[in-house]
C-alpha positions as a Markdown table, in Angstrom:
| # | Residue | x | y | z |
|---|---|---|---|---|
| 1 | Unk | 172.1 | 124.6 | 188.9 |
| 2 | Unk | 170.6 | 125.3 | 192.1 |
| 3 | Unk | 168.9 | 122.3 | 193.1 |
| 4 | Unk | 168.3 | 121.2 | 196.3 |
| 5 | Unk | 169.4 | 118.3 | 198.1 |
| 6 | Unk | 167.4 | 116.6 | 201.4 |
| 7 | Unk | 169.3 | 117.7 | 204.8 |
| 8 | Unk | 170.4 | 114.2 | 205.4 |
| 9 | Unk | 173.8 | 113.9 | 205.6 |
| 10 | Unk | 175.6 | 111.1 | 208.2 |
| 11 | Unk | 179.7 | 111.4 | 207.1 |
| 12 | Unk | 181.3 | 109.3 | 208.9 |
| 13 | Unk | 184.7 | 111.0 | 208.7 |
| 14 | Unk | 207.5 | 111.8 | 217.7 |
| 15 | Unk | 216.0 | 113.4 | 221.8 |
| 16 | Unk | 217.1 | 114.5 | 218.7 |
| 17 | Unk | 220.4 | 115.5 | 217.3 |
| 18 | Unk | 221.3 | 116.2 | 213.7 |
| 19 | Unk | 224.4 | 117.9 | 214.2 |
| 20 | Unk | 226.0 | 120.0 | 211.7 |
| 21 | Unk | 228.8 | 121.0 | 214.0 |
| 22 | Unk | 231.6 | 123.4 | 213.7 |
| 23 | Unk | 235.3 | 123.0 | 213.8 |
| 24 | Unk | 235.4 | 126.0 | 215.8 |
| 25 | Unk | 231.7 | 126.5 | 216.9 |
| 26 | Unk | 229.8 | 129.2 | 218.8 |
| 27 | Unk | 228.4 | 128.6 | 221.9 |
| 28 | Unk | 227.1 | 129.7 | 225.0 |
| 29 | Unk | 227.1 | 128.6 | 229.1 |
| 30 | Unk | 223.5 | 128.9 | 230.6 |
| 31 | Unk | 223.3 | 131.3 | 234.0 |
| 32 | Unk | 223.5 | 128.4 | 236.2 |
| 33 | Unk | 227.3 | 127.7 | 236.9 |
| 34 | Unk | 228.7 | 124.2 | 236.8 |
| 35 | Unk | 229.4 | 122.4 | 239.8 |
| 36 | Unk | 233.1 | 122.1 | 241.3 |
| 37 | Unk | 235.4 | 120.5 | 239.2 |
| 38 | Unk | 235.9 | 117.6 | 242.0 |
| 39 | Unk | 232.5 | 117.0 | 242.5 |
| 40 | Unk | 231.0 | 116.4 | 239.2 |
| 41 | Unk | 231.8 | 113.4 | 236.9 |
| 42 | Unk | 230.9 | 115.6 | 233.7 |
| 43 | Unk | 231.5 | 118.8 | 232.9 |
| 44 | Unk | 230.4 | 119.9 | 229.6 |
| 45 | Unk | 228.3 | 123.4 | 228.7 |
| 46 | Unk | 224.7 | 122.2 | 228.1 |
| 47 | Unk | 224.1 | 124.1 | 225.5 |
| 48 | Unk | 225.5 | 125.1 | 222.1 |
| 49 | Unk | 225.1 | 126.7 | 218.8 |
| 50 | Unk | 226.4 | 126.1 | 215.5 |
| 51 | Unk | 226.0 | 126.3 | 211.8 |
| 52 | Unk | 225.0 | 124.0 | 209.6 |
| 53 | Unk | 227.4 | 122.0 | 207.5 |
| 54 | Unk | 230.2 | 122.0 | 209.7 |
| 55 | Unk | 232.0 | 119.7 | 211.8 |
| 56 | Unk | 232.0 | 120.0 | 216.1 |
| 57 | Unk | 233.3 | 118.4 | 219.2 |
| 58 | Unk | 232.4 | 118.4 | 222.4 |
| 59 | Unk | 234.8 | 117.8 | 225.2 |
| 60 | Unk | 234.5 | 116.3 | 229.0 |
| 61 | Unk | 238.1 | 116.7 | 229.1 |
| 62 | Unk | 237.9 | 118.4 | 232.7 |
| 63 | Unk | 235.0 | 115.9 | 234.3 |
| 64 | Unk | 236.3 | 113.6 | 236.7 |
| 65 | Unk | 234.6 | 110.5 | 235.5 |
| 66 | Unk | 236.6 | 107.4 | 234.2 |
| 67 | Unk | 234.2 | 106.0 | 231.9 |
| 68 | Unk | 232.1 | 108.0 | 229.3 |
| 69 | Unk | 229.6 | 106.9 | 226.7 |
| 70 | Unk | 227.5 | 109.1 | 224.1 |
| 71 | Unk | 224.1 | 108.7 | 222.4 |
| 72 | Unk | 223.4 | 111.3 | 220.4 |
| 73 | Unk | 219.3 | 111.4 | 218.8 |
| 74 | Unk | 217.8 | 109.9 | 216.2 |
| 75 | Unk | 219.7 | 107.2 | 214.7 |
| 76 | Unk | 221.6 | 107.8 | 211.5 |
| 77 | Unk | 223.4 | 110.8 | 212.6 |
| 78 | Unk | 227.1 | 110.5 | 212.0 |
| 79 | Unk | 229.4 | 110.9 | 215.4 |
| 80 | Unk | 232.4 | 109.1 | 216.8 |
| 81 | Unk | 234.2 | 109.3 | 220.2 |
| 82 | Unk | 237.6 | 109.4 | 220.5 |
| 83 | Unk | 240.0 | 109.7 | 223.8 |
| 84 | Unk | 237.8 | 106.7 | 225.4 |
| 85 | Unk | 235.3 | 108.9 | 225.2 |
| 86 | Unk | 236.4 | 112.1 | 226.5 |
| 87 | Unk | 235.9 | 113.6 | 223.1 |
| 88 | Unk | 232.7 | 113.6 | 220.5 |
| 89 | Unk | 232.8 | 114.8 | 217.1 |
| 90 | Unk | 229.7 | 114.6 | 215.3 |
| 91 | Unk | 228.2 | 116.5 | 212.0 |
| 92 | Unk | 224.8 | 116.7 | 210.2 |
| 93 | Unk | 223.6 | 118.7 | 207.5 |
| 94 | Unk | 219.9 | 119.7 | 208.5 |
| 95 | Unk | 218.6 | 122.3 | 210.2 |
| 96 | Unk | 216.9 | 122.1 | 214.0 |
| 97 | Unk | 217.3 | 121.9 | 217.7 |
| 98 | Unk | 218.6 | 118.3 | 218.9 |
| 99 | Unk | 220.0 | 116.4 | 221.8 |
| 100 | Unk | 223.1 | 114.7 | 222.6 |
| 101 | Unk | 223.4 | 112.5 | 226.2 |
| 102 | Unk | 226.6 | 111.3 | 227.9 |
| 103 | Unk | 226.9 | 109.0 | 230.5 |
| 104 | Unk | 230.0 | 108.9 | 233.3 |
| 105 | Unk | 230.4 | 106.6 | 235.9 |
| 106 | Unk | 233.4 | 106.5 | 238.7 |
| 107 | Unk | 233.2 | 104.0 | 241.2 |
| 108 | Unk | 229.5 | 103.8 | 242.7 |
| 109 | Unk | 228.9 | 107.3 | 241.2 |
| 110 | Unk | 226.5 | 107.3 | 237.8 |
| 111 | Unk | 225.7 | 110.8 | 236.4 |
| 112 | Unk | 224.3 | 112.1 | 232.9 |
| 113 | Unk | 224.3 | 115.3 | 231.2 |
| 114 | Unk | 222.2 | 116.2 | 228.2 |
| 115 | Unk | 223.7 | 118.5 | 225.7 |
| 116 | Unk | 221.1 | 120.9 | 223.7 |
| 117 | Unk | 222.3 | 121.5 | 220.5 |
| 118 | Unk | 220.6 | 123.8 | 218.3 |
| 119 | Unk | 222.2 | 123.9 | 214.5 |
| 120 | Unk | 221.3 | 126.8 | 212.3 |
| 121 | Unk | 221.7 | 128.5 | 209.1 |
| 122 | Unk | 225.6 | 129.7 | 208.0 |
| 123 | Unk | 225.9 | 133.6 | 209.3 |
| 124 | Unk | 223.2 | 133.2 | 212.2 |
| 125 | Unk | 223.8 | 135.2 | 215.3 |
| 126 | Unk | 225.1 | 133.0 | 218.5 |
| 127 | Unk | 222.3 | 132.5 | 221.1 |
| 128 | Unk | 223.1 | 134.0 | 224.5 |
| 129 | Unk | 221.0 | 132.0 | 226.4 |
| 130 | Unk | 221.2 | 134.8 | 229.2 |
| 131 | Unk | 219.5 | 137.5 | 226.9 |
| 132 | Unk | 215.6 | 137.6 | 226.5 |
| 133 | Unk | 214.7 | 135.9 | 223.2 |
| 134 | Unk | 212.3 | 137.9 | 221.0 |
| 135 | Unk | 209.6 | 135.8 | 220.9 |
| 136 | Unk | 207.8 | 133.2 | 217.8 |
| 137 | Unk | 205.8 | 134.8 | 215.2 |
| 138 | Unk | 202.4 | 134.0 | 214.9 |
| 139 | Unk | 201.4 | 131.6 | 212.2 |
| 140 | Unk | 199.3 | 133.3 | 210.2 |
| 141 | Unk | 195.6 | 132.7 | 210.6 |
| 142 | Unk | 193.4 | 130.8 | 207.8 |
| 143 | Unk | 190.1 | 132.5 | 207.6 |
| 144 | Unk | 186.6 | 130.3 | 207.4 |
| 145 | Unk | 186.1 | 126.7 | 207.2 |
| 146 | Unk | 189.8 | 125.6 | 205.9 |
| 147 | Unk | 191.2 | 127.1 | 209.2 |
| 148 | Unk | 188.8 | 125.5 | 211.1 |
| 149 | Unk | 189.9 | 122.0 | 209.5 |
| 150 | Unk | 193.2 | 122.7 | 210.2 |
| 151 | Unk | 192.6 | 123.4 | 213.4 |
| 152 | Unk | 190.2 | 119.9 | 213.6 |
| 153 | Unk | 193.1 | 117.8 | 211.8 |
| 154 | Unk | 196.2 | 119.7 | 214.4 |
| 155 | Unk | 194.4 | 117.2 | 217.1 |
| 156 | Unk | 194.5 | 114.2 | 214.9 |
| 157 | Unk | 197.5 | 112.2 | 216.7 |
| 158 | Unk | 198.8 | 110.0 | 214.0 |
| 159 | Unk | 202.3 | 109.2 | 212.5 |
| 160 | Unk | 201.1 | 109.5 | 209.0 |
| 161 | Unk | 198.9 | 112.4 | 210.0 |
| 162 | Unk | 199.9 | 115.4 | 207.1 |
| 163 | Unk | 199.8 | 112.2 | 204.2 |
| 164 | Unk | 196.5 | 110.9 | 205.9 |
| 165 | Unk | 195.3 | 114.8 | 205.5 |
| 166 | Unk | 196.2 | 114.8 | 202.0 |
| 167 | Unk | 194.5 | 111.8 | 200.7 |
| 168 | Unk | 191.6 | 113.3 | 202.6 |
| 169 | Unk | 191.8 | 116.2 | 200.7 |
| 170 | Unk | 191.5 | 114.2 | 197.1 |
| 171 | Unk | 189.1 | 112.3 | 198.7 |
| 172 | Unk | 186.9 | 115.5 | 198.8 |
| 173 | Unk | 188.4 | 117.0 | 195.9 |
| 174 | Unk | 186.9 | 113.9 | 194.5 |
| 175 | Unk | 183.5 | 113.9 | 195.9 |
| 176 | Unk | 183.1 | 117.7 | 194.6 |
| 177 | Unk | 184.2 | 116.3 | 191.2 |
| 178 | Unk | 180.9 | 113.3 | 191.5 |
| 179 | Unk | 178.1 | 116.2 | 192.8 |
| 180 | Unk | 179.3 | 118.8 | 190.1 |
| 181 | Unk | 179.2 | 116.3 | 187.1 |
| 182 | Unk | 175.5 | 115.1 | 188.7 |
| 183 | Unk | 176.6 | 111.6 | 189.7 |
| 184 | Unk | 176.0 | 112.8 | 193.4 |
| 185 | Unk | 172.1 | 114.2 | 193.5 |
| 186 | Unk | 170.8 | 114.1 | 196.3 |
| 187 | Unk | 172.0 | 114.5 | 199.9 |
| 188 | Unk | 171.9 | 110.2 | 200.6 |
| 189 | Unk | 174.3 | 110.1 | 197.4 |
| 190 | Unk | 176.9 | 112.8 | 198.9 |
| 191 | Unk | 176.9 | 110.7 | 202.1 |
| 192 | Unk | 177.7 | 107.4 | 200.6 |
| 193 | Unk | 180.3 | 108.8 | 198.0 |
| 194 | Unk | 181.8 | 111.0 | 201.1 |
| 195 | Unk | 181.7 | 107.8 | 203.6 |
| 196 | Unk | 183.3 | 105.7 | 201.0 |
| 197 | Unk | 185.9 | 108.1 | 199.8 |
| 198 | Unk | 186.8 | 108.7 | 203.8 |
| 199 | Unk | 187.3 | 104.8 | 204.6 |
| 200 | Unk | 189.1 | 104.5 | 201.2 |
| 201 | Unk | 191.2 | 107.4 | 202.1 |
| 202 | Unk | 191.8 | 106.9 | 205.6 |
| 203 | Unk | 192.3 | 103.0 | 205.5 |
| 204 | Unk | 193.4 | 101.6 | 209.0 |
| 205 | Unk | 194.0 | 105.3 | 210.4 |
| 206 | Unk | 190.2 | 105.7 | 210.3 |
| 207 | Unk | 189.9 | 105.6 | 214.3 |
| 208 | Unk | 192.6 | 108.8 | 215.0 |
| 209 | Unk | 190.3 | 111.0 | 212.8 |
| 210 | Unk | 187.4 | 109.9 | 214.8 |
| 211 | Unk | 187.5 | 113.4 | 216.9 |
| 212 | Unk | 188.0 | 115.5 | 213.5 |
| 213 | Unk | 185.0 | 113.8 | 211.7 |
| 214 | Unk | 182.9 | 114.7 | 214.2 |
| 215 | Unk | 184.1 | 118.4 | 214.3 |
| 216 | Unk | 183.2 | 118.0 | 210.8 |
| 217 | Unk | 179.5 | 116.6 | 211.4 |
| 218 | Unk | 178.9 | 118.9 | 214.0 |
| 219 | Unk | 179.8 | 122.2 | 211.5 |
| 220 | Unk | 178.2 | 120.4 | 208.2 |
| 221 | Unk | 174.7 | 119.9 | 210.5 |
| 222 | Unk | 174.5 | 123.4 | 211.5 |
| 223 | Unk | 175.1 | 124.7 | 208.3 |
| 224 | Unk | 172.0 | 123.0 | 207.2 |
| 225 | Unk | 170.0 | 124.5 | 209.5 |
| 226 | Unk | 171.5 | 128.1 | 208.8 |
| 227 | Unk | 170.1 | 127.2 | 205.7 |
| 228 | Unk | 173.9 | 127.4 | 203.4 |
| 229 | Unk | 174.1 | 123.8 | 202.5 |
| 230 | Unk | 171.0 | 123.0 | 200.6 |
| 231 | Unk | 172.1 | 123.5 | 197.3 |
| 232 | Unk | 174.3 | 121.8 | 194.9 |
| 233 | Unk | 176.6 | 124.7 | 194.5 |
| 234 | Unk | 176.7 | 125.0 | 198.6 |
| 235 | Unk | 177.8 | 121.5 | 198.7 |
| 236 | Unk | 180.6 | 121.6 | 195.6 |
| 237 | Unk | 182.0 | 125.1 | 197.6 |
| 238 | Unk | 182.3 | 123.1 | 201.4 |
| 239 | Unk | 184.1 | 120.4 | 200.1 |
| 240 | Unk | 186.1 | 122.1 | 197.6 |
| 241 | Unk | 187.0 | 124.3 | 201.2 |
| 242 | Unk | 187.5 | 121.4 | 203.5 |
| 243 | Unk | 189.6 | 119.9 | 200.8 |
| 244 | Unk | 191.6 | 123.4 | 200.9 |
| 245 | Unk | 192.3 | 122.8 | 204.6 |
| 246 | Unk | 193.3 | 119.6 | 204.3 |
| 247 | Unk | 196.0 | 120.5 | 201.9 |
| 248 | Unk | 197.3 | 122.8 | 204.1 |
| 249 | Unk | 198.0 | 120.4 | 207.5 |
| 250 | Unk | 201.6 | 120.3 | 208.2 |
């Protein structure tokens, strides 16, 4: 079925620690040196490694300080300070780099250290933070229009942005479903069932996805005038691939 449809579309279209630390854990000093034991209220390396599912301390046993208290990020990860503080052991079992902040004070002295904590897989090779790291893969690249919505819904700044993007993707899924069983016709009937499907889809969170709609416009409008959304069949395919991007948002 090749028929065509009028060109008159309008769519309206997170500090952290997790710890799993080791009884006995790997870690590393960064290049810069720690200052004099008599002049500094903490010290503490600022940076360690360890593997998941393990238990691990860290110590300001040699800091000068007289009081000492710990907040280790988000909420919810198990830790406890013993020694009035001197000692932390903490222990998580997910994967990730996180934070962990300790506070001293000593008469009219205040100092804080933050602690970079970066827990990984059983068997993983320390990080030497003085050696050159080899450097992030590139993600791979989605080819045509589902890489360009990915790209569109990347900007969307949202908390529920990936489930927002998938009931946008069923939401198209959907609309593709109406224009190949003929209950979309023409162009006006896309619109509506796309506008309504959007709201329905989007809810409240409409307004963060203002930018990507209008990525979407813009690309939908000059593919009319290229001529490669006339028919049914172009629009069933750029929805179907839209909805494919969507799916995809992480």
């Amino acid at each position: 079925m090749l028929e065509k449809m009028k060109p008159v579309i309008n769519i309206l279209f997170m500090g952290i620690l997790a710890g799993a630390l080791v009884i006995g854990y790997d870690y590393y000093k960064t290049s810069e040196p720690a200052p004099p034991e008599n002049q500094s209220l903490i010290i503490i390396d600022d940076m360690i490694q360890v593997e998941i599912g393990e238990l691990g301390r860290l110590s300001v046993d040699k800091s000068k300080g007289v009081s000492f208290v710990w907040k280790c990020l988000p909420d919810g990860i198990d830790y406890k300070e013993y020694k009035s503080g001197r000692e932390l052991v903490f222990s998580s079992g997910t994967l990730g780099d996180y934070l962990c902040v300790v506070s001293s004070a000593k008469d009219d002295e205040v100092e804080q250290k933050i602690i970079k904590i970066k827990v990984v897989a059983q068997g993983t090779k320390p990080i030497n933070p003085d050696d050159p790291q080899p450097p992030t893969p590139p993600q791979p690249v989605v080819p045509g229009l589902p890489g360009e919505v990915i790209g569109w819904a990347n900007a969307v700044v949202s908390p529920g942005k990936v489930m927002e993007a998938q009931s946008l993707a069923a939401a198209f899924d959907a609309v593709a479903v109406q224009i190949e069983a003929g209950a979309a016709i023409t162009a006006d009937d896309v619109a509506d069932a796309t506008r309504d499907a959007t709201h329905s889809a989007l809810g409240a969170s409409l307004p963060a996805w203002t930018g990507f709609l209008k990525n979407l416009e813009s690309y939908l409008q000059k593919e009319r005038l290229k001529g490669t959304l006339v028919t049914v069949e172009d629009h069933v395919k750029i929805w179907k691939e839209i909805a494919s991007g969507l799916k995809q948002v992480k």
